[in-house]
DSSP file (Angstrom, degrees, kcal/mol; ACC not computed):
  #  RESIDUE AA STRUCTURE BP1 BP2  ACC     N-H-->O    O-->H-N    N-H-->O    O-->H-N    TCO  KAPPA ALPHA  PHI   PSI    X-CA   Y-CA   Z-CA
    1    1 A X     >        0   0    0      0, 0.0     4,-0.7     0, 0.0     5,-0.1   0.000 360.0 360.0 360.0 -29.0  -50.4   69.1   33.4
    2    2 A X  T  4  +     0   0    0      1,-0.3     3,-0.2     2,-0.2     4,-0.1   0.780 360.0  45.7 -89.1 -34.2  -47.3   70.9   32.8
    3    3 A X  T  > S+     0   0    0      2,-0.3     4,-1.1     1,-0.2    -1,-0.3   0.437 105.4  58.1-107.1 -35.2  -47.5   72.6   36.2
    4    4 A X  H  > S+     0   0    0      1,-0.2     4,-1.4     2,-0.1    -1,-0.2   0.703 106.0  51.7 -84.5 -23.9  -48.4   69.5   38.1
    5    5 A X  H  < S+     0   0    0     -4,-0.7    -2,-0.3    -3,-0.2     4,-0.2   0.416 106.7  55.3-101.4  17.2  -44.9   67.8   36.7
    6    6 A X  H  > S+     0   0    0      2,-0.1     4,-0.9    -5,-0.1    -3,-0.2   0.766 109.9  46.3 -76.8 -39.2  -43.0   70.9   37.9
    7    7 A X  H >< S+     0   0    0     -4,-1.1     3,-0.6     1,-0.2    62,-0.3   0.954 117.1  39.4 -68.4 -38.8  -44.3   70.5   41.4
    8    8 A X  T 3< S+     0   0    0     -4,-1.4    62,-2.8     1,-0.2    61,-1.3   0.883 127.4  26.3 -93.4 -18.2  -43.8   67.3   41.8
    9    9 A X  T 34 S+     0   0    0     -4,-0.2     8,-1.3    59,-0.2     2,-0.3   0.087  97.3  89.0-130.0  37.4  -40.4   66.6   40.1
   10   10 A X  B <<  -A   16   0A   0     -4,-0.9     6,-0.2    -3,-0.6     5,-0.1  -0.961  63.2-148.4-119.5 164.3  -38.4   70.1   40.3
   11   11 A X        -     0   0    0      4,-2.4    -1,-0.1    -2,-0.3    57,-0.1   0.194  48.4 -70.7 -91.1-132.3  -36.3   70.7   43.4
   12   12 A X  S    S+     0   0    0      1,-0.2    -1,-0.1    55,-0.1    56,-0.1   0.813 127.8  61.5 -97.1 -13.8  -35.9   74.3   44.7
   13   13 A X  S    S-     0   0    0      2,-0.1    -1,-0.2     1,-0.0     3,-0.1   0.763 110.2-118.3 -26.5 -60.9  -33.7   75.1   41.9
   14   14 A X        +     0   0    0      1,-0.3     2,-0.3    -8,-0.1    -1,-0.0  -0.070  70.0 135.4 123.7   7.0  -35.8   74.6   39.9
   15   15 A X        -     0   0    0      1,-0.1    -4,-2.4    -5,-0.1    -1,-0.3  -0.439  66.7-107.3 -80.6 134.8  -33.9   71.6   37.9
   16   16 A X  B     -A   10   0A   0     -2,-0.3     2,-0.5    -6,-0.2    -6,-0.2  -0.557  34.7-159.7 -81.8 134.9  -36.3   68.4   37.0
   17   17 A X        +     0   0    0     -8,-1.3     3,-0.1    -2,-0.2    -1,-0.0  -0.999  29.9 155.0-129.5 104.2  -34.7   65.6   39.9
   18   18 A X        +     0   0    0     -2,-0.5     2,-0.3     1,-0.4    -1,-0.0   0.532  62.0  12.9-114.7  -4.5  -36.1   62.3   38.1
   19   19 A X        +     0   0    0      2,-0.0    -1,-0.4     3,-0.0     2,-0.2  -0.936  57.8 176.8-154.7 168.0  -33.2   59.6   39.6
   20   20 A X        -     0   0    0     -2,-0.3     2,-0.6    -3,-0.1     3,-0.0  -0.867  40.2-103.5-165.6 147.3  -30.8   59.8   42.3
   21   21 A X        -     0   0    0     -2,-0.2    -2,-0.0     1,-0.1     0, 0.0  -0.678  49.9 -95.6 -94.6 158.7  -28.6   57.0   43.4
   22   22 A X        -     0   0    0     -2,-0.6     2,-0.2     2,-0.1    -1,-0.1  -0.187  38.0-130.9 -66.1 140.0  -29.8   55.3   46.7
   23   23 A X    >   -     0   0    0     -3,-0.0     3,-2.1     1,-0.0     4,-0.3  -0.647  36.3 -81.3 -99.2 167.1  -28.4   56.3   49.9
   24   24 A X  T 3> S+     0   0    0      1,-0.3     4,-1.5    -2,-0.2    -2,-0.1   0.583 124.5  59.0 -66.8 -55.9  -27.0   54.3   52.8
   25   25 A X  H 3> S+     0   0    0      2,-0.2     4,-1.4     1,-0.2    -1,-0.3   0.887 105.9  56.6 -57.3 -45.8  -30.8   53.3   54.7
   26   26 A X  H <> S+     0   0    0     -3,-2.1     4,-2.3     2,-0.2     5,-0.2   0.891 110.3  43.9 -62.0 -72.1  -31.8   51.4   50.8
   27   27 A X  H >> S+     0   0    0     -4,-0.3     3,-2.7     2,-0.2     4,-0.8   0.645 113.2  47.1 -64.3 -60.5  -29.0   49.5   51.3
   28   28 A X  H >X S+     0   0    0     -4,-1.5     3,-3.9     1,-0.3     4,-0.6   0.747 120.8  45.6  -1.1-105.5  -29.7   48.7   55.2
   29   29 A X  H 3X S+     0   0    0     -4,-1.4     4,-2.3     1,-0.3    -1,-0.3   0.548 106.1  49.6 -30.2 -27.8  -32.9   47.9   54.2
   30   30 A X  H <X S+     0   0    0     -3,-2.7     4,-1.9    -4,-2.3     5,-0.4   0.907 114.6  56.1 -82.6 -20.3  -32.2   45.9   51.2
   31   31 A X  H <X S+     0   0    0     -3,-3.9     4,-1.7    -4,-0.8    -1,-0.2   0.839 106.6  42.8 -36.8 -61.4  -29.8   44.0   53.7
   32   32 A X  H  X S+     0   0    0     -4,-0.6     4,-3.0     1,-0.2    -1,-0.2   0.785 106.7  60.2 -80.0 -22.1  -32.0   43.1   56.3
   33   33 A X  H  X S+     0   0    0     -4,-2.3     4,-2.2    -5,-0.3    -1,-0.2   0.883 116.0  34.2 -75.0 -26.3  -34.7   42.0   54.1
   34   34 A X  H  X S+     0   0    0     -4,-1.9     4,-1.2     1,-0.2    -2,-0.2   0.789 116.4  53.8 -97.8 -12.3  -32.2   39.2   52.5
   35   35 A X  H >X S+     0   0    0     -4,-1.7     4,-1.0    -5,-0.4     3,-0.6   0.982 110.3  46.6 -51.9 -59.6  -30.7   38.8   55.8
   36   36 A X  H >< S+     0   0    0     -4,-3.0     3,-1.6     1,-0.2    -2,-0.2   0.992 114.3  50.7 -46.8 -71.0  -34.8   38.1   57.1
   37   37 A X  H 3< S+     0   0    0     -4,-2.2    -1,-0.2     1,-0.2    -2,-0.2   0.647 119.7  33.5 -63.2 -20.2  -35.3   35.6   53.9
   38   38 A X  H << S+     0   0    0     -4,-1.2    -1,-0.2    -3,-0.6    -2,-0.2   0.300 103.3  90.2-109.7  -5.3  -31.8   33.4   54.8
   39   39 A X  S << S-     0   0    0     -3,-1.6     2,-0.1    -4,-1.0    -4,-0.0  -0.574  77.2-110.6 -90.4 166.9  -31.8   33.6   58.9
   40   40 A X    >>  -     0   0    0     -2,-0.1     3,-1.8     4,-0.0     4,-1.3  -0.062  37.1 -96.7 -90.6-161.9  -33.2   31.4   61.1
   41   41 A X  T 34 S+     0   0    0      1,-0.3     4,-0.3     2,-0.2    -5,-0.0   0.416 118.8  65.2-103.5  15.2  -35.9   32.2   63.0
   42   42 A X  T 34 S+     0   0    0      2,-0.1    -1,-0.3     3,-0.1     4,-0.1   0.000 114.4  44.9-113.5  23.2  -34.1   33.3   66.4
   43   43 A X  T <> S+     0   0    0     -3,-1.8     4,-1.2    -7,-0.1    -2,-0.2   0.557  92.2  72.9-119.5 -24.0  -32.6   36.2   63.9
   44   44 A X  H >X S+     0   0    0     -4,-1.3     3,-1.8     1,-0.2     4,-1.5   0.927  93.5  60.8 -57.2 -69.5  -35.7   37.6   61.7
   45   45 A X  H 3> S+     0   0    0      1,-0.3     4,-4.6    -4,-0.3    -1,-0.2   0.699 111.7  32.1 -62.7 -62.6  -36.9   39.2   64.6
   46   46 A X  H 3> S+     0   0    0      1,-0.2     4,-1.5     2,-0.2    -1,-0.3   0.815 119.4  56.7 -62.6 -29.6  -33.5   41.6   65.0
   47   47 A X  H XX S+     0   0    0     -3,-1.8     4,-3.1    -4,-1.2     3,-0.8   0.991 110.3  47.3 -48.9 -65.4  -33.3   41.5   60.5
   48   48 A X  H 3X S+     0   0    0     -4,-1.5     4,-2.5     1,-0.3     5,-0.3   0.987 113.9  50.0 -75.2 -40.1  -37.2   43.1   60.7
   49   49 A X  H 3X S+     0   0    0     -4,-4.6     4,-1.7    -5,-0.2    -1,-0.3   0.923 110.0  46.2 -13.9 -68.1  -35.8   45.7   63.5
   50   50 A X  H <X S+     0   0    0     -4,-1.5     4,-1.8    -3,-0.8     5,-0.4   0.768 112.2  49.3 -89.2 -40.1  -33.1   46.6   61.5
   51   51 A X  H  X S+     0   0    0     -4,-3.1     4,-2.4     1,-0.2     5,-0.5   0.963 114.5  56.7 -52.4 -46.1  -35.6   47.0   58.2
   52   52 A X  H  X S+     0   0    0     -4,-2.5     4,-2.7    -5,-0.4    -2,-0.3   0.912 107.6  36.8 -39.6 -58.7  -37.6   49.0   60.7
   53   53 A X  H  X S+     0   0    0     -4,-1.7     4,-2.1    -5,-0.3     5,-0.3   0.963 116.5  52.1 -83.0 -55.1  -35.4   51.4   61.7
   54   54 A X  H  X S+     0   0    0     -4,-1.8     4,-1.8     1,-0.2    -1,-0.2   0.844 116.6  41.5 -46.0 -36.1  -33.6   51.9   58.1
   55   55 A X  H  X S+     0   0    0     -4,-2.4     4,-2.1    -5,-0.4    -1,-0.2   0.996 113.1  52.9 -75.8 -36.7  -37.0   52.5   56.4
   56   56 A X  H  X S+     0   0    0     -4,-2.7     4,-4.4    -5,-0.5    -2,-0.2   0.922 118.0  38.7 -54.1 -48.3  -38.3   54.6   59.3
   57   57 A X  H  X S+     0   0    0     -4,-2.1     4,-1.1     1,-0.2     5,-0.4   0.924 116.8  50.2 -77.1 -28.5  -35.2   56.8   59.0
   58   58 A X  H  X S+     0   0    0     -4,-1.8     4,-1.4    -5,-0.3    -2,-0.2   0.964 111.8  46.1 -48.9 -47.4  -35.2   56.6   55.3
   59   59 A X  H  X S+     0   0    0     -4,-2.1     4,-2.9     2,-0.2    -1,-0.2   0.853 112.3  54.4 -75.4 -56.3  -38.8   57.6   55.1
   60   60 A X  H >X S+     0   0    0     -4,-4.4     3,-1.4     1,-0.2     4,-0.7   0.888 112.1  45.7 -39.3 -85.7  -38.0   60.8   58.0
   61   61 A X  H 3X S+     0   0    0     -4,-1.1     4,-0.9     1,-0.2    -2,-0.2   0.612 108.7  53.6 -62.4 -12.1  -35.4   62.1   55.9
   62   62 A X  H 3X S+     0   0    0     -4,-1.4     4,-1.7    -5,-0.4    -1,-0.2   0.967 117.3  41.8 -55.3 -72.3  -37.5   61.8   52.5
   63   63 A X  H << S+     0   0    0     -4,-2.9    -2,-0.2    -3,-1.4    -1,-0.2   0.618 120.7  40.1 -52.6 -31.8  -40.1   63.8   54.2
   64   64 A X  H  < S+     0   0    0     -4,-0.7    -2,-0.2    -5,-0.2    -3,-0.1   0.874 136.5   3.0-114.5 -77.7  -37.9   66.2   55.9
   65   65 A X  H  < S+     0   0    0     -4,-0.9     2,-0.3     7,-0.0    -2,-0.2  -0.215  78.9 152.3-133.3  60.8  -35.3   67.0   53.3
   66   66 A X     <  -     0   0    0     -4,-1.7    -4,-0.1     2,-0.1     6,-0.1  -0.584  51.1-125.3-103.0 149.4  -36.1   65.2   50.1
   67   67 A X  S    S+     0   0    0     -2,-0.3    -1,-0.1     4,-0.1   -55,-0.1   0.879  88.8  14.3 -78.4 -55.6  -34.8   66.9   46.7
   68   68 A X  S    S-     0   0    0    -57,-0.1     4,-0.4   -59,-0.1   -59,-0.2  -0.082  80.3-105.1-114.6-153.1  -38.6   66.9   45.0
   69   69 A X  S  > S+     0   0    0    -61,-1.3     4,-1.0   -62,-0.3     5,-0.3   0.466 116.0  66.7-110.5 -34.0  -42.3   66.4   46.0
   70   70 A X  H  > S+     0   0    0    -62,-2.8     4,-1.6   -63,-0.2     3,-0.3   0.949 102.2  48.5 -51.2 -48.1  -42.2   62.9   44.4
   71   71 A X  H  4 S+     0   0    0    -63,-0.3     4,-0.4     1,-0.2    -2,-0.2   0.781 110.9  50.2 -93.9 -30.6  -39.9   62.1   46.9
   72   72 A X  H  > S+     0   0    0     -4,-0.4     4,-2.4   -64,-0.2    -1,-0.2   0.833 107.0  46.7 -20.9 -63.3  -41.9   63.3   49.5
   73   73 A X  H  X S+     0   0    0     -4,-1.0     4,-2.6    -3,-0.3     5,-0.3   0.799 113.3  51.7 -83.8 -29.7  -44.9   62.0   49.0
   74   74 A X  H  X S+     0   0    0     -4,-1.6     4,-1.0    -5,-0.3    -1,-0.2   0.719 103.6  58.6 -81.8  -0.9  -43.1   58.4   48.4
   75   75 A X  H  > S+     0   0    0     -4,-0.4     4,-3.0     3,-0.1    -1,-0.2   0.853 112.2  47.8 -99.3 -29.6  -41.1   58.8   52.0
   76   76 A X  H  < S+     0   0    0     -4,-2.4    -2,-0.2     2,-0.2    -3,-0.1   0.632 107.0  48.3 -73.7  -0.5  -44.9   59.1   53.4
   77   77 A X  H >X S+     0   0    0     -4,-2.6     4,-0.6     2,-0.1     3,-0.5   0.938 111.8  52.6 -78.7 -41.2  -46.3   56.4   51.8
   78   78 A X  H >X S+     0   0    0     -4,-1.0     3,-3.7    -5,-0.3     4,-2.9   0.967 115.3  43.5 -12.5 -85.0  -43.0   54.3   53.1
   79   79 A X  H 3< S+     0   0    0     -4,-3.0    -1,-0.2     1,-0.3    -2,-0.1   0.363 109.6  53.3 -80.6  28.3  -43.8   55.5   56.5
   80   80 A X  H <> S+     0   0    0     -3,-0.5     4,-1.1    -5,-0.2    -1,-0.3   0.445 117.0  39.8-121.5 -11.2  -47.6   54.9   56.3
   81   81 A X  H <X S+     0   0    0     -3,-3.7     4,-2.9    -4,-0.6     5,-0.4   0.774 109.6  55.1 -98.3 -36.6  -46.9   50.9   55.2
   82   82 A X  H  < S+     0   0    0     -4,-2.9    -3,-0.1     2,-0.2    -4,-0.1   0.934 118.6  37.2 -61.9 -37.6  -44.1   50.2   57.4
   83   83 A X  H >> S+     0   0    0     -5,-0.3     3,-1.3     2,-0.2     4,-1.1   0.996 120.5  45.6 -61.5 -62.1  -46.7   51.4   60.3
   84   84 A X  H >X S+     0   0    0     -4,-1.1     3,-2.4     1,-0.3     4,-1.2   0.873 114.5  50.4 -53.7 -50.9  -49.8   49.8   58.5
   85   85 A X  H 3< S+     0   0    0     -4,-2.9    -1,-0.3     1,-0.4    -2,-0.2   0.442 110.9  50.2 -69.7   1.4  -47.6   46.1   57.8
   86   86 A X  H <4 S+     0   0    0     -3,-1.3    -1,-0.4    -5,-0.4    -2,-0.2   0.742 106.7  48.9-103.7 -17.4  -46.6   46.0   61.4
   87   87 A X  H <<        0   0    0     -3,-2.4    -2,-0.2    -4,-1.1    -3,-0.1   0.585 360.0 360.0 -96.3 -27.8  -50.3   46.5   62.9
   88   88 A X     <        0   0    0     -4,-1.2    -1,-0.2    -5,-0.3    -3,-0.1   0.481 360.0 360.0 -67.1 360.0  -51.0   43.5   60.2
């Protein structure tokens, strides 16, 4: 067990990464989603874009150059719901 929480929450350091504060793409996102819930409906469309593209990139750069293996695996689950909830 001890060996399964090193992989997944030390970086290459070897230093335990359990919190970080959110970078620029949460905010984006968290934007367009209350932006989506308080426009009218000739704006959602460009609001769910603009979640699109902030999660998509959030999600890349998780996957690409994220600080643990938690954060990994959670920038492909991102970009494996944003796909699946748009095919919905």
């Amino acid at each position: 067990m001890n060996k399964f929480k090193e992989l997944l929450f030390q970086d290459n350091t070897g230093k335990y990464i359990v919190g970080q504060p959110p970078n620029v793409m949460v905010y984006v996102m968290l934007f367009a989603v209350i932006g989506g819930m308080i426009a009218g409906e000739e704006w959602r469309q460009w609001f769910d874009l603009m979640f699109f593209g902030a999660a998509f990139t959030w999600s890349y750069l998780e996957i690409r150059f994220g600080e643990s293996m938690f954060r990994r695996i959670l920038g492909c689950l991102v970009l494996v719901g944003i796909f699946v909830g748009n095919m919905l």
